[in-house]
C-alpha positions in Angstrom: 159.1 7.0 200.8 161.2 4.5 199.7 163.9 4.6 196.4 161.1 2.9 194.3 158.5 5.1 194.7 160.5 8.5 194.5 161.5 7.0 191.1 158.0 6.6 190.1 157.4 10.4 190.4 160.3 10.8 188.4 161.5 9.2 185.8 159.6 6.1 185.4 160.4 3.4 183.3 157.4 1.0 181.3 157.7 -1.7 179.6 154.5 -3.7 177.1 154.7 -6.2 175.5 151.8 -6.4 173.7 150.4 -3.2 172.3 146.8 -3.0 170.7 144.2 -1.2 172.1 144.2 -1.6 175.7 148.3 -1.5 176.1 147.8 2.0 173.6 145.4 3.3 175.5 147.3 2.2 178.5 150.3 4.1 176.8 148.3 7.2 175.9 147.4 7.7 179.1 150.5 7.1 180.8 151.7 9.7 178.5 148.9 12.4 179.9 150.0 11.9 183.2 153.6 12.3 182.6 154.8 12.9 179.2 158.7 12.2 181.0 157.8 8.6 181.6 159.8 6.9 179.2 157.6 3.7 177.3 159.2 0.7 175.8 157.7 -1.9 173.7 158.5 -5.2 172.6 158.1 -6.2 168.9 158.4 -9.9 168.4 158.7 -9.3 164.8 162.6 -9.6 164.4 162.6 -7.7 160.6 160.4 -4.8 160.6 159.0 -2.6 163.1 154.9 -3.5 163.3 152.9 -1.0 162.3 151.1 -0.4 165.4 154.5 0.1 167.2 155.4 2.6 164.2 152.6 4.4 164.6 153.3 4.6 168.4 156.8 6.0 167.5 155.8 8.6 165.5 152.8 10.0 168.4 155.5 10.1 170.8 153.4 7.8 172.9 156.1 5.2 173.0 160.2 6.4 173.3 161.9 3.0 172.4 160.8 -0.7 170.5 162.8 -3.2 170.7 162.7 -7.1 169.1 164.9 -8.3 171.9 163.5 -8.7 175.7 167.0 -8.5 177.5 167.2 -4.7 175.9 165.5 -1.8 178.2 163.1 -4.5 179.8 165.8 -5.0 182.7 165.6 -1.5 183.9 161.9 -1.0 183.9 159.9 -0.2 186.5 157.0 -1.5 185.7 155.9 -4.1 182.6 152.4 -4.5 181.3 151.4 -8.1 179.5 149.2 -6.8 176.9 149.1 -10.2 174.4 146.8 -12.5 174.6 146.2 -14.8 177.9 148.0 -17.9 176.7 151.0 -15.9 175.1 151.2 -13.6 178.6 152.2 -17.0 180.6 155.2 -18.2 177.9 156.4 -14.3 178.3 156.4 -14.6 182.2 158.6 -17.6 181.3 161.1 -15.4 179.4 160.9 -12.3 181.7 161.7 -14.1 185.1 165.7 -13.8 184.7 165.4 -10.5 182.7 163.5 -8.3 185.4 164.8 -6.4 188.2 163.3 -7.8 191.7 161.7 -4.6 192.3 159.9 -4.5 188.9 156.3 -4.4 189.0 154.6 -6.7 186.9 151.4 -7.1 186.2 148.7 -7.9 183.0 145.7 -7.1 181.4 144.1 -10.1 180.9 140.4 -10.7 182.1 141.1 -14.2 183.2 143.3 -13.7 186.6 143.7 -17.2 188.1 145.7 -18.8 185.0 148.3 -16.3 185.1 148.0 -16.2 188.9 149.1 -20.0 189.2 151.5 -19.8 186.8 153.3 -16.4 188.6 153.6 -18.7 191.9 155.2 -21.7 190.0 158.3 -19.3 188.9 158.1 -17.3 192.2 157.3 -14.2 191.0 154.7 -13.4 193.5 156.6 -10.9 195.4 156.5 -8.5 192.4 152.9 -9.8 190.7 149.9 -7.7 190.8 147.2 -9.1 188.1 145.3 -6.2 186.5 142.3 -6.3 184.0 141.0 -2.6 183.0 137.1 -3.6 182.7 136.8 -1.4 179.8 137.4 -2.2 175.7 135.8 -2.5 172.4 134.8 -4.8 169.6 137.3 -2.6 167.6 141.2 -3.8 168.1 145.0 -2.5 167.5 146.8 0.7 168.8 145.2 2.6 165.8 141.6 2.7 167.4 143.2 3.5 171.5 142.6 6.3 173.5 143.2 7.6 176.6 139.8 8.0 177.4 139.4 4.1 177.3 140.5 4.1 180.7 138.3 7.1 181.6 136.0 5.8 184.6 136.3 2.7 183.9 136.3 0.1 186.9 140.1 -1.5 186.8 140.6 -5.1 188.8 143.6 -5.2 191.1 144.4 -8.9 192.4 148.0 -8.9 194.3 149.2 -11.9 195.7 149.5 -13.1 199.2 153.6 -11.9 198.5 153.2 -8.5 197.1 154.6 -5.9 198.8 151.5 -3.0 199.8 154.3 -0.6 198.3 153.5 -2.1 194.9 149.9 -2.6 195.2 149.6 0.9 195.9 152.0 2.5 193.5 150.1 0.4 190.9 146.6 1.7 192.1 147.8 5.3 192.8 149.0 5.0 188.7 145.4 3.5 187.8 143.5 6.4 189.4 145.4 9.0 187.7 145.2 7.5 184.5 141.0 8.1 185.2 140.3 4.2 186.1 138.3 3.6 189.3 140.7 0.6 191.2 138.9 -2.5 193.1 141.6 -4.9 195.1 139.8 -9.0 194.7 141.3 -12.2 194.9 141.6 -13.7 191.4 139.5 -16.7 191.8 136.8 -13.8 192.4 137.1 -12.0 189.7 137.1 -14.8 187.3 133.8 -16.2 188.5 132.4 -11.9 187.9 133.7 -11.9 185.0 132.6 -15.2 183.6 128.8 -14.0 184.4 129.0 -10.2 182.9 131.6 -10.5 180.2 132.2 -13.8 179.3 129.3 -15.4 179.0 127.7 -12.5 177.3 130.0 -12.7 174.4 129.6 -16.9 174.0 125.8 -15.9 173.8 126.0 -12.7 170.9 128.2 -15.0 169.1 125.8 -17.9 168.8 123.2 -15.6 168.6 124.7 -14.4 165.6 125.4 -17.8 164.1 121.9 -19.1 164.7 120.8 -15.9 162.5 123.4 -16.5 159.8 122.3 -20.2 159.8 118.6 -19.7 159.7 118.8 -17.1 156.6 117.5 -17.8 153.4 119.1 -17.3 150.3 117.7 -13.5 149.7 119.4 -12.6 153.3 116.3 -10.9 154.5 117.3 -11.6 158.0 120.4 -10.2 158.0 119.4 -6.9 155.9 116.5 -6.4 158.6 118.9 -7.3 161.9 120.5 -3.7 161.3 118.4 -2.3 164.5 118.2 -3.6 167.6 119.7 -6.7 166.8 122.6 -5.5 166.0 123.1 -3.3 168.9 122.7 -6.4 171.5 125.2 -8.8 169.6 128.0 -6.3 169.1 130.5 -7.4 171.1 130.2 -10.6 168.6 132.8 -8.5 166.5 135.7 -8.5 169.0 138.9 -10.6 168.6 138.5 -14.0 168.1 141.6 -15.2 169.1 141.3 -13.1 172.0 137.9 -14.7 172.8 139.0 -18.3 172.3 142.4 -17.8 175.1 140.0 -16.3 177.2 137.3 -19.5 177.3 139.9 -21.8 177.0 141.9 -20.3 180.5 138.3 -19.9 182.3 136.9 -22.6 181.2 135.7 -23.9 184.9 133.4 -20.8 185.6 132.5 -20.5 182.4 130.6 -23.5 182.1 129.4 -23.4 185.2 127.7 -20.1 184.3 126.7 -21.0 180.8 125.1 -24.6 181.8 123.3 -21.9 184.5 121.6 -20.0 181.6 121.3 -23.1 179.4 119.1 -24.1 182.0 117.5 -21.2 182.7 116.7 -21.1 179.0 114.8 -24.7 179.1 112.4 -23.5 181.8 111.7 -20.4 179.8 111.1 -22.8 176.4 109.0 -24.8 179.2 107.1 -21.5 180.3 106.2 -21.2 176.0 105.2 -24.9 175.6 102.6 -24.8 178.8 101.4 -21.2 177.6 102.9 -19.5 180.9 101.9 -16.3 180.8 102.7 -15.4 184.4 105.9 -16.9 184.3 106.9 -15.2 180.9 105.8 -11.7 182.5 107.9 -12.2 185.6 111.0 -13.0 183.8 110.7 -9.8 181.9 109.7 -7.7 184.7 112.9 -8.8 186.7 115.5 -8.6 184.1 113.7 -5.2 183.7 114.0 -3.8 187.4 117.4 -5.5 187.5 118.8 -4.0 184.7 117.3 -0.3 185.5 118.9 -0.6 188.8 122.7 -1.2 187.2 124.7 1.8 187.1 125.4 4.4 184.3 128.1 6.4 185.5 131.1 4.0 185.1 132.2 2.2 182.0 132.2 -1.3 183.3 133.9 -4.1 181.6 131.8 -3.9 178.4 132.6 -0.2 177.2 129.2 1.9 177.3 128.1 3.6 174.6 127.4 7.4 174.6 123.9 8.0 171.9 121.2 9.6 171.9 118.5 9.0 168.9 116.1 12.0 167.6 113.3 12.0 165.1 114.3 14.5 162.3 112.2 15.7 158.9 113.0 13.9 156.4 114.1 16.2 154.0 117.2 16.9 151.8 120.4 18.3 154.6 118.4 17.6 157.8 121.3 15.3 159.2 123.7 17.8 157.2 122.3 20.7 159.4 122.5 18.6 162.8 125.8 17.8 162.0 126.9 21.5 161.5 124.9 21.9 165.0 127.2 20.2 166.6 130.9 20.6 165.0 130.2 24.3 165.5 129.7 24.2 168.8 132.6 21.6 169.2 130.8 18.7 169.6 132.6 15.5 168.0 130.5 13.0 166.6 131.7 9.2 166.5 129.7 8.3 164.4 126.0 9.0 162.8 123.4 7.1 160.9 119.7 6.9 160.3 117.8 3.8 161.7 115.7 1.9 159.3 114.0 -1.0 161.6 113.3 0.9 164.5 111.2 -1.5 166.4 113.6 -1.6 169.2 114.8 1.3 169.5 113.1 5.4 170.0 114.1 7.9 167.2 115.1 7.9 163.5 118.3 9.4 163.6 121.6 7.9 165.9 124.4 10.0 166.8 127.4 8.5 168.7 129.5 10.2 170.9 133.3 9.7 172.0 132.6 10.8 175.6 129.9 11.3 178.1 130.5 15.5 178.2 129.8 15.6 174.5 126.6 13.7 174.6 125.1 16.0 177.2 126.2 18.7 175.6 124.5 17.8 172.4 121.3 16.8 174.3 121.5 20.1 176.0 122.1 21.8 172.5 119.7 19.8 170.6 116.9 20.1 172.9 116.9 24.7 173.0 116.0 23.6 168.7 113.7 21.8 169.9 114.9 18.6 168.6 113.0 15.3 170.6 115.8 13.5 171.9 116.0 10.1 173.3 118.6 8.7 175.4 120.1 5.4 175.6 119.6 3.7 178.7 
């Protein structure tokens, strides 16, 4: 075992800079493992102390901020980019004199090969590993992070042809006990993955959403009736924009190589409609069916999976009231709750949202000896 890695067992120093929900919940988590790890953050705002890094301050999930990169990021042990894509780069620009050589350094972002070229231009390869947690939500900032974010969740790992294995493996070692499931790729790799299953996917909810909003009439009747099913499949159309625009403009290659893919694939189904196609319009529906039912549950994947089940309930004055009692008595927390009014896509009248996986079979467990008719999410 060499100096570095007895020092990781000890008395590990960690640097963000960056700190919304996935460098929180990176924090949090951190924290779990060993509350003696002591977390630094940078705050570029030179006046006041952010909010977000306040808030982190007074949790005890972070022990230091600072508004000036040459204090406490020296002696770290390891630094997380947490900011956007674009703004990761200009900080690797400022970092290179700061950081001690056996520093580990690695980011978030879920485009690997901008930040990857950019790490071999100011030689920092022999202490890079890229990292993108494949886990998040359309909700932002430290206030809405948690630990369980990174709770079996799949978490990329792309080293470089430099890095030592000692830091590769001190990095993944850290990942699996902070509850993420680590995968080693090269980064051209994972950019083309995650072009197809992230995303794509969110270029798609957001125009999806637009072509709604633009096809409304004045009364709004389409958006008052898109509160079902609709809403569920464009949700990730609520994440950061900003975030969303660094991310298509630094993967822009596989991104449109994808997207002209399903543009395509799009045309021959508006073909399939025009020549009454029947066969062909079954087939597409059966495969994206079978396809679908044969992707995994257990893990969180890179868009964060929802825990829900949906019930059908009387409807009477303090049904949901009593469900909800149900549950917080048996120490069950809730999310969130809400009756369904356009149910045409969806099984049950009544949707209850879960933080974690243990509490929604719990409450299906619970639920189902009052002989409530439960309906999971698939």
């Amino acid at each position: 075992m060499n100096d570095f890695e007895s020092d990781f067992k000890r008395n590990f120093r960690i640097g963000f800079i960056g700190f919304g929900l996935i460098g929180g919940s990176i924090a949090r988590a951190l924290k779990k493992i060993n509350p003696d790890y002591h977390l630094i953050a940078y705050d570029y705002h030179k006046n006041k102390t952010s909010t977000d890094l306040q808030a982190a301050l007074n949790d005890q999930v972070l022990n230091q901020v600072t508004t000036s990169l040459t204090e406490g990021f020296p002696d770290c042990n390891l630094v997380f980019l947490c900011a956007p894509v674009l703004s990761n780069i200009e900080y690797l620009k400022q970092l290179k004199p700061l950081l001690n050589p056996d520093c580990i350094l690695t980011d978030v972002g879920s485009v690997k090969m901008n930040i990857h070229e950019t790490v071999m231009e100011l030689e920092l390869e022999a202490q890079f590993v890229g990292g993108h947690p494949m886990t998040g939500s359309e909700k932002t900032g430290y206030i809405n992070s948690y630990a369980l974010l990174l709770e079996n969740a799949y978490y990329i790992l792309t080293p470089t042809s430099k890095t030592p294995d000692y830091m590769t493996q001190t990095l993944y070692q850290l990942v699996k006990k902070m509850g993420s499931l680590p995968i080693l790729l090269e980064a051209e790799e994972h950019d083309k993955i995650t072009a197809a299953i992230s995303h794509v996917p969110h270029i798609i909810a957001a125009q999806l959403v637009n072509l709604v909003k633009d096809s409304d009439d004045e009364a709004e009747k389409m958006r008052a009736l898109a509160a079902g099913g609709f809403k569920d499949i464009t949700r990730i159309a609520s994440s950061s924009p900003i975030m969303w625009q660094n991310i298509c403009l630094t993967n822009r290659k596989e991104i449109k190589e994808c997207l002209d893919r399903y543009i395509a694939s799009l045309q021959i189904a508006s073909e399939a409609l025009l020549q009454n196609d029947g066969d062909f319009l079954y087939q597409m529906f059966d495969t994206a069916g079978e396809y679908r039912s044969a992707i995994p549950n257990k893990s969180i994947g890179l868009m964060k999976k929802l825990f829900e089940v949906y019930l059908d309930i009387v409807d009477e004055a303090g049904a949901i009231a009593t469900i909800a009692t149900l549950l917080a008595s048996n120490q069950i927390s809730i999310k969130n709750i809400g009756v369904i009014h356009n149910r045409e896509f969806e099984e049950g009248v009544l949707k209850i949202e879960f933080y974690e996986e243990v509490a929604e079979q719990k409450a299906i467990t619970l639920l189902g000896r009052y002989n409530y008719r439960i309906y999971e999410r698939n």
